[in-house]
MARLOVEX-828745 format. One record per residue (C-alpha): y, x, z negated; residue in three letters. Coordinates in Angstrom, 1 decimal. Last residue first. Layout:
N
<rec><y>Y</y><x>X</x><z>Z</z><code>ALA</code></rec>
...
This chain:
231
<rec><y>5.9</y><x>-7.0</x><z>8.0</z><code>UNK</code></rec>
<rec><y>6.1</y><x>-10.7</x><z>7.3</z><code>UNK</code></rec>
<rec><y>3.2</y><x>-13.4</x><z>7.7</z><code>UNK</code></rec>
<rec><y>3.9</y><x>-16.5</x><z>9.4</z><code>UNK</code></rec>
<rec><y>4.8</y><x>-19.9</x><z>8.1</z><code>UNK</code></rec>
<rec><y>2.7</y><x>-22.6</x><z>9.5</z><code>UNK</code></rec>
<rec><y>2.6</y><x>-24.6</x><z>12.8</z><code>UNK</code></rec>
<rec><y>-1.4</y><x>-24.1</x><z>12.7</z><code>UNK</code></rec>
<rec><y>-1.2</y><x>-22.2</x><z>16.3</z><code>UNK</code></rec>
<rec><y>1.5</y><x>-19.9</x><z>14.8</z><code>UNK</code></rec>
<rec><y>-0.7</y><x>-19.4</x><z>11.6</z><code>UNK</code></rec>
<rec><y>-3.3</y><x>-18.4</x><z>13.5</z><code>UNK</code></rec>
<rec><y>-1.7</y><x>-16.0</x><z>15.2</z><code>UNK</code></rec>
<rec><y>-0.5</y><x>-14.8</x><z>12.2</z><code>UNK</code></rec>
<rec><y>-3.4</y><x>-14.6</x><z>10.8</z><code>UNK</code></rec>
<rec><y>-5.1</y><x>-12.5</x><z>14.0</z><code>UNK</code></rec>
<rec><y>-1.8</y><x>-10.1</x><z>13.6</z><code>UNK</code></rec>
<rec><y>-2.4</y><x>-9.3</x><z>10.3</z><code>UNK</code></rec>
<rec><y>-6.0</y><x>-8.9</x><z>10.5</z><code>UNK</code></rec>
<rec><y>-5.7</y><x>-6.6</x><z>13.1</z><code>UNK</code></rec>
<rec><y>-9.3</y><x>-5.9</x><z>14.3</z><code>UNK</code></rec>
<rec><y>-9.1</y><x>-6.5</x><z>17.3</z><code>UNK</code></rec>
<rec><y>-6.7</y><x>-3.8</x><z>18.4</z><code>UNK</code></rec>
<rec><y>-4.8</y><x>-4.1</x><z>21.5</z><code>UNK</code></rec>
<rec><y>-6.1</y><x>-7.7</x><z>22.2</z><code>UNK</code></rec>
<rec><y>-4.6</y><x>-8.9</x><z>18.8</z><code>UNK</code></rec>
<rec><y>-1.5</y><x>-7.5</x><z>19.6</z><code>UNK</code></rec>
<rec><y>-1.3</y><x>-9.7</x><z>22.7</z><code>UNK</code></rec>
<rec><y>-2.6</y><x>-12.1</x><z>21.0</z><code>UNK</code></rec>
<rec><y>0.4</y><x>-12.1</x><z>18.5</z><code>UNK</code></rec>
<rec><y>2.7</y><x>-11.5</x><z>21.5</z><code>UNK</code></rec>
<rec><y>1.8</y><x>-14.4</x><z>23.1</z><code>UNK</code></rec>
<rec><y>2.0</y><x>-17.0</x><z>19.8</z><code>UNK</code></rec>
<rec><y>5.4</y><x>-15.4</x><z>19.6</z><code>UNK</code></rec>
<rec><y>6.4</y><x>-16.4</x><z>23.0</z><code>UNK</code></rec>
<rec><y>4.9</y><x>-20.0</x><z>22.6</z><code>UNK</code></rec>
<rec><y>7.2</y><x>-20.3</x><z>18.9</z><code>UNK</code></rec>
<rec><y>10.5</y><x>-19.0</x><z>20.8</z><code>UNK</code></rec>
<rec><y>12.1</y><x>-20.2</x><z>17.2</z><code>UNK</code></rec>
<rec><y>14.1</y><x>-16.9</x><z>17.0</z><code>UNK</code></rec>
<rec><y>12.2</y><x>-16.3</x><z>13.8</z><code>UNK</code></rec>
<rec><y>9.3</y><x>-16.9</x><z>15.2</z><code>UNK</code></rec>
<rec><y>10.6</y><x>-14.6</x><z>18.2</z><code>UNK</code></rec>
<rec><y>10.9</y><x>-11.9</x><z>15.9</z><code>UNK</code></rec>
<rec><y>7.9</y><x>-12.3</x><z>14.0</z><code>UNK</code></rec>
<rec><y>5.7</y><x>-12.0</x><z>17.5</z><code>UNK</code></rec>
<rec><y>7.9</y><x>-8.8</x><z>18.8</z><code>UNK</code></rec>
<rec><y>7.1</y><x>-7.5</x><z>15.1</z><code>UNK</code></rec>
<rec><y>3.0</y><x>-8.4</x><z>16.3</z><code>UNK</code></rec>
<rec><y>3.4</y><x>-6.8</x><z>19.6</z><code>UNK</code></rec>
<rec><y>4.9</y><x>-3.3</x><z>18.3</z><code>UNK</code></rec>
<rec><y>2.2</y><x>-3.0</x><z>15.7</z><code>UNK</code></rec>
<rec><y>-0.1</y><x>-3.5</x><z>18.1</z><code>UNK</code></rec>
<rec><y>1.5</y><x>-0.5</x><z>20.8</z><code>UNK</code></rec>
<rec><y>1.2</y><x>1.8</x><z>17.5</z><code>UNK</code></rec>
<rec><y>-2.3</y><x>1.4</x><z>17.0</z><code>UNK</code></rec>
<rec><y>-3.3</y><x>0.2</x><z>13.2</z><code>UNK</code></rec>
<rec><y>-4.5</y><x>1.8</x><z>10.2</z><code>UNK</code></rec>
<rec><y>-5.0</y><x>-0.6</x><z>7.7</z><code>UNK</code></rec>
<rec><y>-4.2</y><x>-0.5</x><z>4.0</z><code>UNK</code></rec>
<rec><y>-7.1</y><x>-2.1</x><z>1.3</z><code>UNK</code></rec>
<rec><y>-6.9</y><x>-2.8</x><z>-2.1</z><code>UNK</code></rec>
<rec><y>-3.5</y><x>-4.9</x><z>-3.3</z><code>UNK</code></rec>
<rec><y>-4.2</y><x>-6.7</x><z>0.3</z><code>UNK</code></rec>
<rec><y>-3.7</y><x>-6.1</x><z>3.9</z><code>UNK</code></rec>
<rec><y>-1.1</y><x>-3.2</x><z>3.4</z><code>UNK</code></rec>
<rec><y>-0.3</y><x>-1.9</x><z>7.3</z><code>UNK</code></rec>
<rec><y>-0.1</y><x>1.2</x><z>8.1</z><code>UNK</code></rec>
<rec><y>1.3</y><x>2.2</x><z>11.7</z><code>UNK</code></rec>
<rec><y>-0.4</y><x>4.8</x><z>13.8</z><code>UNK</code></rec>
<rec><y>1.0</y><x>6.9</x><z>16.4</z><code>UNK</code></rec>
<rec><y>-1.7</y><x>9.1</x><z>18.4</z><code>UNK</code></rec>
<rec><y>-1.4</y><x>6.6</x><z>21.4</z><code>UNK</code></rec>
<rec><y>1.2</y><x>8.5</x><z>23.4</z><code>UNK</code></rec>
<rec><y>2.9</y><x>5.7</x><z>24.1</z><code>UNK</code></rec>
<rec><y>5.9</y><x>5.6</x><z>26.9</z><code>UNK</code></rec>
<rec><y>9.1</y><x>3.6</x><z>26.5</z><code>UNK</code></rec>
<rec><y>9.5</y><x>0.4</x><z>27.9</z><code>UNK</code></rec>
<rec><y>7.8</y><x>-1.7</x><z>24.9</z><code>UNK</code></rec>
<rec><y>9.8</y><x>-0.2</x><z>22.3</z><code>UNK</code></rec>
<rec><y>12.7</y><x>-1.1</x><z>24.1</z><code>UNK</code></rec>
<rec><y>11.8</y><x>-4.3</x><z>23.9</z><code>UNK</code></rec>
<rec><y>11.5</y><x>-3.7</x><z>20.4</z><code>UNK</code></rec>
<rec><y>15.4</y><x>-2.8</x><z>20.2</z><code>UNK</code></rec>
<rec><y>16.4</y><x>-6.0</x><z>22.2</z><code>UNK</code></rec>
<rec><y>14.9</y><x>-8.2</x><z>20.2</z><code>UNK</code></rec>
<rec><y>15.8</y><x>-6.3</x><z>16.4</z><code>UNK</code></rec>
<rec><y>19.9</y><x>-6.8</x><z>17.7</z><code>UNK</code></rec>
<rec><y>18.9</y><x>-10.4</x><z>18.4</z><code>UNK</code></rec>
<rec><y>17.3</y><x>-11.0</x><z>15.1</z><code>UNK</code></rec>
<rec><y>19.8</y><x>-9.2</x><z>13.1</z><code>UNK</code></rec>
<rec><y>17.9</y><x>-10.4</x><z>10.2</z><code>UNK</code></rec>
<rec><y>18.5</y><x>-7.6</x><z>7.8</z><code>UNK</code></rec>
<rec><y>14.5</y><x>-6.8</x><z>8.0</z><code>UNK</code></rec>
<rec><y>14.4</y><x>-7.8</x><z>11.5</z><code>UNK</code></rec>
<rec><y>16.8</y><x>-5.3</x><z>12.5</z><code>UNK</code></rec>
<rec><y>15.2</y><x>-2.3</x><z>10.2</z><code>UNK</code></rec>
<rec><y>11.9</y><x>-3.0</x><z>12.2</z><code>UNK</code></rec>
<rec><y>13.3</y><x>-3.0</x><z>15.3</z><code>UNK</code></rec>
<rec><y>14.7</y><x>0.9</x><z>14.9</z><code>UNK</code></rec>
<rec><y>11.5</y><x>1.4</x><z>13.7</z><code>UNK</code></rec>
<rec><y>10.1</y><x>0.1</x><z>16.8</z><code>UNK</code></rec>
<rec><y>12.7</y><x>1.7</x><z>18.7</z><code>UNK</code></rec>
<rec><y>12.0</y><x>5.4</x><z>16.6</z><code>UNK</code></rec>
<rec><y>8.1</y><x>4.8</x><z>17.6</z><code>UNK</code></rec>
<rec><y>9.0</y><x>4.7</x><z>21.1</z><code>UNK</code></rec>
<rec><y>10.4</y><x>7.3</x><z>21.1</z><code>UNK</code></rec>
<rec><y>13.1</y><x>8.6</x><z>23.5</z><code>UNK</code></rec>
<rec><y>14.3</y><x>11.1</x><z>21.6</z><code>UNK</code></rec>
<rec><y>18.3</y><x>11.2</x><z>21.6</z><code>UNK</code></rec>
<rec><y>18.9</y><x>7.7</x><z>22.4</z><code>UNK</code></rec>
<rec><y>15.9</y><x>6.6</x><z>19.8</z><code>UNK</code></rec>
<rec><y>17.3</y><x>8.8</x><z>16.9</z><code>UNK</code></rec>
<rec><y>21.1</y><x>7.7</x><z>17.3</z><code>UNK</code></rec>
<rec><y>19.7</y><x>4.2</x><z>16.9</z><code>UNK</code></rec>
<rec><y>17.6</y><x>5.3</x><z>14.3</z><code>UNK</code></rec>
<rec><y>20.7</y><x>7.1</x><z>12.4</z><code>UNK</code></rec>
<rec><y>22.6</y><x>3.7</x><z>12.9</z><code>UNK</code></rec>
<rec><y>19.3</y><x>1.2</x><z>11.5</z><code>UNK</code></rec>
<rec><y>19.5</y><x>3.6</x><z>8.3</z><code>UNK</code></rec>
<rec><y>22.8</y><x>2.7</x><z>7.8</z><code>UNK</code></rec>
<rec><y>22.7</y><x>-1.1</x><z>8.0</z><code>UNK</code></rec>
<rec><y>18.8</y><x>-0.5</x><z>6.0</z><code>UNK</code></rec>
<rec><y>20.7</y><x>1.1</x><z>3.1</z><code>UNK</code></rec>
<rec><y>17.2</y><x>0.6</x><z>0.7</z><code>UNK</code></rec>
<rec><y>17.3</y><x>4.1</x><z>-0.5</z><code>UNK</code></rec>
<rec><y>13.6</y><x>4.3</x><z>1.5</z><code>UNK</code></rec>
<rec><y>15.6</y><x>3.1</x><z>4.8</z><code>UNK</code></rec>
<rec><y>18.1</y><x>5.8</x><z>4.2</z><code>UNK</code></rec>
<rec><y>16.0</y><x>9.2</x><z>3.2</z><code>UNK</code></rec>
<rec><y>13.9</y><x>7.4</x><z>6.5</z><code>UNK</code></rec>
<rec><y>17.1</y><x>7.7</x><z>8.9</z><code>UNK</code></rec>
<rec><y>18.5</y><x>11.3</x><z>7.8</z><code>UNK</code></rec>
<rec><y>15.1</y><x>12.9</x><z>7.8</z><code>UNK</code></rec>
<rec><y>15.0</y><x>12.0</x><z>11.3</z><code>UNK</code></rec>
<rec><y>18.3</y><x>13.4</x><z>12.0</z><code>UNK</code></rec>
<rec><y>16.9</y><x>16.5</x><z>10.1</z><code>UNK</code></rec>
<rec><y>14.3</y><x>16.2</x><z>12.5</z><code>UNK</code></rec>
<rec><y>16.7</y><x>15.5</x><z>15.9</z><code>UNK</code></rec>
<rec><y>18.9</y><x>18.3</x><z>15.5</z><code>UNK</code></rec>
<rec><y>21.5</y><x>18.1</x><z>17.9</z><code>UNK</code></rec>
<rec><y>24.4</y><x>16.7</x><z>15.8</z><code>UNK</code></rec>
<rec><y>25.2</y><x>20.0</x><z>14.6</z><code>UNK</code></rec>
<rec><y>27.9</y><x>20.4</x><z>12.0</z><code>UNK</code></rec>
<rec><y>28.3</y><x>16.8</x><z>10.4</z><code>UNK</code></rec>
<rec><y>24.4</y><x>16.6</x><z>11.1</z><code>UNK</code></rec>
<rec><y>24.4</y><x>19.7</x><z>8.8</z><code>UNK</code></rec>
<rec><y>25.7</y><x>18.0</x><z>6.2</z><code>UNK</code></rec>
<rec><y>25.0</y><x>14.5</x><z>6.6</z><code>UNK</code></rec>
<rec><y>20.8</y><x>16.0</x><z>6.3</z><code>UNK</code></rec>
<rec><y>22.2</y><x>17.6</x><z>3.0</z><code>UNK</code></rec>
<rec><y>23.8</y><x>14.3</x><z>1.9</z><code>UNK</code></rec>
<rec><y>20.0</y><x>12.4</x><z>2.9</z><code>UNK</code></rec>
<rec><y>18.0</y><x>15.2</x><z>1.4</z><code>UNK</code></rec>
<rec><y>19.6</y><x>14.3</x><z>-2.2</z><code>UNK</code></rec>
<rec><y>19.5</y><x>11.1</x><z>-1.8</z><code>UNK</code></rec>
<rec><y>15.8</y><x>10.5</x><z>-0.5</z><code>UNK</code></rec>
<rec><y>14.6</y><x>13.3</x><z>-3.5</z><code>UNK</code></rec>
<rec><y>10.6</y><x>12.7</x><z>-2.7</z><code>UNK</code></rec>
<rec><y>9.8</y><x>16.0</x><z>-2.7</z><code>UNK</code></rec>
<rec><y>8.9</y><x>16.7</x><z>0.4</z><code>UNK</code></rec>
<rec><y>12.1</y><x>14.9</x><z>1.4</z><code>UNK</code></rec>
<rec><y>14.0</y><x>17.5</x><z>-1.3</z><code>UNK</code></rec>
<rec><y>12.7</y><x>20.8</x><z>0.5</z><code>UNK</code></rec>
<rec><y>12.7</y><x>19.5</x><z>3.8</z><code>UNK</code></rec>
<rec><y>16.6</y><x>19.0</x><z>3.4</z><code>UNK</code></rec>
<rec><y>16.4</y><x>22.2</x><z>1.4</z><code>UNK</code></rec>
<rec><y>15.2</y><x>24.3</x><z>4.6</z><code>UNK</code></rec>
<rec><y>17.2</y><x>22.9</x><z>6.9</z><code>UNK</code></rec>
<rec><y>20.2</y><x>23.7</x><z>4.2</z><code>UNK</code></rec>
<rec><y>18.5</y><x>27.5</x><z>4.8</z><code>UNK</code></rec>
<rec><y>20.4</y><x>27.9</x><z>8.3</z><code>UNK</code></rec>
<rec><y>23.5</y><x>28.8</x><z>6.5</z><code>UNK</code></rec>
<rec><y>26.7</y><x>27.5</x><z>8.2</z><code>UNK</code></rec>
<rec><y>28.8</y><x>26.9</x><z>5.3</z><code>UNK</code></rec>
<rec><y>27.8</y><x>30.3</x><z>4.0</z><code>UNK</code></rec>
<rec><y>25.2</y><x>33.1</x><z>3.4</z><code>UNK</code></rec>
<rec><y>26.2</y><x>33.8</x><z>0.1</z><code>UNK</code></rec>
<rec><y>26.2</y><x>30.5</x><z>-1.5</z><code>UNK</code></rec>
<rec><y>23.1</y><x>29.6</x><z>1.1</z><code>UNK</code></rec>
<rec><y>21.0</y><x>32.0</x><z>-0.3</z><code>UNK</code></rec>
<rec><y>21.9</y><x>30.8</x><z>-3.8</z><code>UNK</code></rec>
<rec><y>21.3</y><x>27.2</x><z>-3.4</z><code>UNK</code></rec>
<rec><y>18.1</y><x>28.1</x><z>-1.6</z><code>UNK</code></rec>
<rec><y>16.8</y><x>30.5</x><z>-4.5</z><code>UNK</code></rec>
<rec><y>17.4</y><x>27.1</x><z>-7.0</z><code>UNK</code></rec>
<rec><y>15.4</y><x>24.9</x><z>-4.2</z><code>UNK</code></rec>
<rec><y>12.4</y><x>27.3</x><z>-4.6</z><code>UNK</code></rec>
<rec><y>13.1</y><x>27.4</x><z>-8.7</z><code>UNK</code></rec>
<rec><y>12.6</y><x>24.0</x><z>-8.3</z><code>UNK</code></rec>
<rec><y>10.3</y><x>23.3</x><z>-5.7</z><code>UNK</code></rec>
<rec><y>7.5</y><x>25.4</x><z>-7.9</z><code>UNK</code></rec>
<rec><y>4.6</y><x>25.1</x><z>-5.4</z><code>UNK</code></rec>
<rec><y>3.4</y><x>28.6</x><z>-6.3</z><code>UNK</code></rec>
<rec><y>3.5</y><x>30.0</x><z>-2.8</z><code>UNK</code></rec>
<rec><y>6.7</y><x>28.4</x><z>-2.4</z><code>UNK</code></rec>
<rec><y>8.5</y><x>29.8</x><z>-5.6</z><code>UNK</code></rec>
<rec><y>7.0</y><x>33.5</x><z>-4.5</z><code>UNK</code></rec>
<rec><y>8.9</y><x>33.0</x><z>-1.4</z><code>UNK</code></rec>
<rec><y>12.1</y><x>31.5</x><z>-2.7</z><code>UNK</code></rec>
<rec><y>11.8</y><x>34.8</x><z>-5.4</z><code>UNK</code></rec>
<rec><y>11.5</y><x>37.1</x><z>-2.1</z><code>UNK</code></rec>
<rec><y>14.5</y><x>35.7</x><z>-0.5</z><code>UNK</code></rec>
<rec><y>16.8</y><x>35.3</x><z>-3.3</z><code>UNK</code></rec>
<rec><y>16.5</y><x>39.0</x><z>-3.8</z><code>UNK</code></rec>
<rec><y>17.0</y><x>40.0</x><z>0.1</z><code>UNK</code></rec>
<rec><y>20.2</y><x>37.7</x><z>-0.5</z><code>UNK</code></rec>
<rec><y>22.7</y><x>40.1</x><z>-0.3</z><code>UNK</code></rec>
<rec><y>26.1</y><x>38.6</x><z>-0.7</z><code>UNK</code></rec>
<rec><y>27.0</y><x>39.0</x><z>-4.4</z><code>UNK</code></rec>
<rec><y>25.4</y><x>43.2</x><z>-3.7</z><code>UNK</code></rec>
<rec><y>28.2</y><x>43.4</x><z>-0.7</z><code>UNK</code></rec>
<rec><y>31.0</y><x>41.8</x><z>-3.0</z><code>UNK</code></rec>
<rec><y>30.0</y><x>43.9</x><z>-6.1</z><code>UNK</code></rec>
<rec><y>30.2</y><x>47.2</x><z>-4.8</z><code>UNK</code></rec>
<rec><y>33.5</y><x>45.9</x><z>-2.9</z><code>UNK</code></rec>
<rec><y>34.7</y><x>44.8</x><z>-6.3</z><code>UNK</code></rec>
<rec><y>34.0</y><x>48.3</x><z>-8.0</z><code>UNK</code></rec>
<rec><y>35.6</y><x>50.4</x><z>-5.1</z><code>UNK</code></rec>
<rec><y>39.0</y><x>48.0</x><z>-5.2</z><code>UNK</code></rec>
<rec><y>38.7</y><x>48.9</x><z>-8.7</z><code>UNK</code></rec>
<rec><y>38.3</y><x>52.7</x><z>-8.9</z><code>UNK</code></rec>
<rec><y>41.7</y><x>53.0</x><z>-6.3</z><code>UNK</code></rec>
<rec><y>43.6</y><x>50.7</x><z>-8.1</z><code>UNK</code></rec>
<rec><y>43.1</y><x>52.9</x><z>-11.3</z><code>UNK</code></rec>
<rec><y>43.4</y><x>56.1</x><z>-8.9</z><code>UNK</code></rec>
<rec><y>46.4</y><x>54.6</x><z>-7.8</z><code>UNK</code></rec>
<rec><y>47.7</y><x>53.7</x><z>-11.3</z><code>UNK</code></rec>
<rec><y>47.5</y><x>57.5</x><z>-12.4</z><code>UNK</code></rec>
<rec><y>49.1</y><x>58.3</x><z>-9.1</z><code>UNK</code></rec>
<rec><y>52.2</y><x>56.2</x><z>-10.1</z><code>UNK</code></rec>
C-alpha cells in the first residue's frame, strides 16, 4: 500500500509539472513575436493556436488571429474566428467589421448585409449605411438599399472616407465619400424607375466632386434615356 502511495504520490507530482509548463505560454509568446517581426503569418498564426490552447475559450489572442487571417487575405477563416468571439462579445465593433467584409468578399452578400446592419446601429457610420446600401442594391432589395442610403445621408461625414471606383482596366478613382453616396442613391432610384430623382442625385454627386466620371456618365445616360452604369 505505501509502495503504491509513493507511486501515486510521484505521478500526481509529474502531471502537475507538466500541466503548469502545457499552460505557460511565455514560449509561444516570444516565437509569435519573432514570427511578426519576420512577417512569417504562419508560424505567427501557429504560436496563436497555441497561446490560445492554453489560455482558453476566452483568450484575447483570437483578436489577434482574426487580424491575422484578414491581413492575410484568409475571408473564411477570419470570418468563423470573428463568429467566435462575436458569439461571446457582441461589443466589438472591428472584429464585427472584419465579420461584414470577410462576408461580402466570400460573395454571402444576405449575410454580409446583417453584420452591416448590426455595424451601422452600433457605429453610427455613415460609411457602414452606404455599404450597408451597397449590399442591398447588389441583391436588388431595392427598397431595403433606399432606406439604408438615406441613412447614409443623415449621418454625419467626416470627409476623410474615400470610395474607389475602377474607371477603366487602367485607372481607379478616388472619390469623396458624400459622392459616392449620391451616385448609389442615383442607381437606386433608376432602378426604382424614379428616373427625375436619379437624374438629381447624379448631379448632386457630380457637384460634390466634379470630376466623377462615373457619376457625370450616368448622368448623362439618365438625360439620354439609356442604361446606367453599375457600382
Amino acid at each position: 500500500m505505501r509502495n503504491f502511495y509513493i507511486t501515486l504520490s510521484a505521478f500526481l507530482a509529474v502531471a502537475t509539472f507538466y500541466a503548469q509548463n502545457n499552460t505557460d505560454t511565455e514560449l509561444d509568446k516570444k516565437v509569435l513575436k519573432q514570427a511578426l517581426i519576420y512577417a512569417d503569418s504562419d508560424v505567427a498564426k501557429k504560436s496563436m493556436y497555441d497561446i490560445i490552447a492554453k489560455e482558453g475559450e476566452n483568450s484575447t489572442y483570437k483578436d489577434s488571429l482574426a487580424y491575422l487571417y484578414f491581413n492575410d487575405r484568409r475571408f473564411s477563416s477570419c470570418f468563423m474566428v470573428c463568429t467566435d468571439i462575436l458569439s461571446r462579445d457582441g461589443s466589438k465593433q472591428e472584429i464585427l467589421e472584419m465579420q461584414a467584409i470577410s462576408l461580402e468578399n466570400m460573395g454571402a452578400y444576405e449575410k454580409a448585409a446583417q453584420s452591416y446592419a448590426k455595424l451601422t446601429v452600433k457605429t453610427k457610420n455613415n460609411y457602414h449605411a452606404y455599404k450597408l446600401a451597397n449590399l442591398y442594391y447588389a441583391i436588388k432589395k431595392y427598397d431595403e438599399a433606399y432606406k439604408a442610403i438615406q441613412k447614409a445621408l443623415e449621418l454625419k461625414d467626416t470627409g476623410e472616407i474615400k470610395v474607389t471606383y475602377a474607371v477603366n482596366k487602367n485607372y481607379q478613382q478616388q472619390v469623396a465619400l458624400l459622392a459616392a453616396i449620391s451616385n448609389l442613391k442615383g442607381l437606386i432610384e433608376f432602378e426604382q424607375d424614379k428616373m427625375d430623382l436619379a437624374k438629381a442625385s447624379f448631379q448632386k454627386a457630380v457637384e460634390i466632386q466634379e470630376d466623377f466620371v462615373l457619376a457625370k456618365e450616368n448622368l448623362q445616360a439618365v438625360i439620354d434615356g439609356n442604361q446606367v452604369k453599375k457600382e
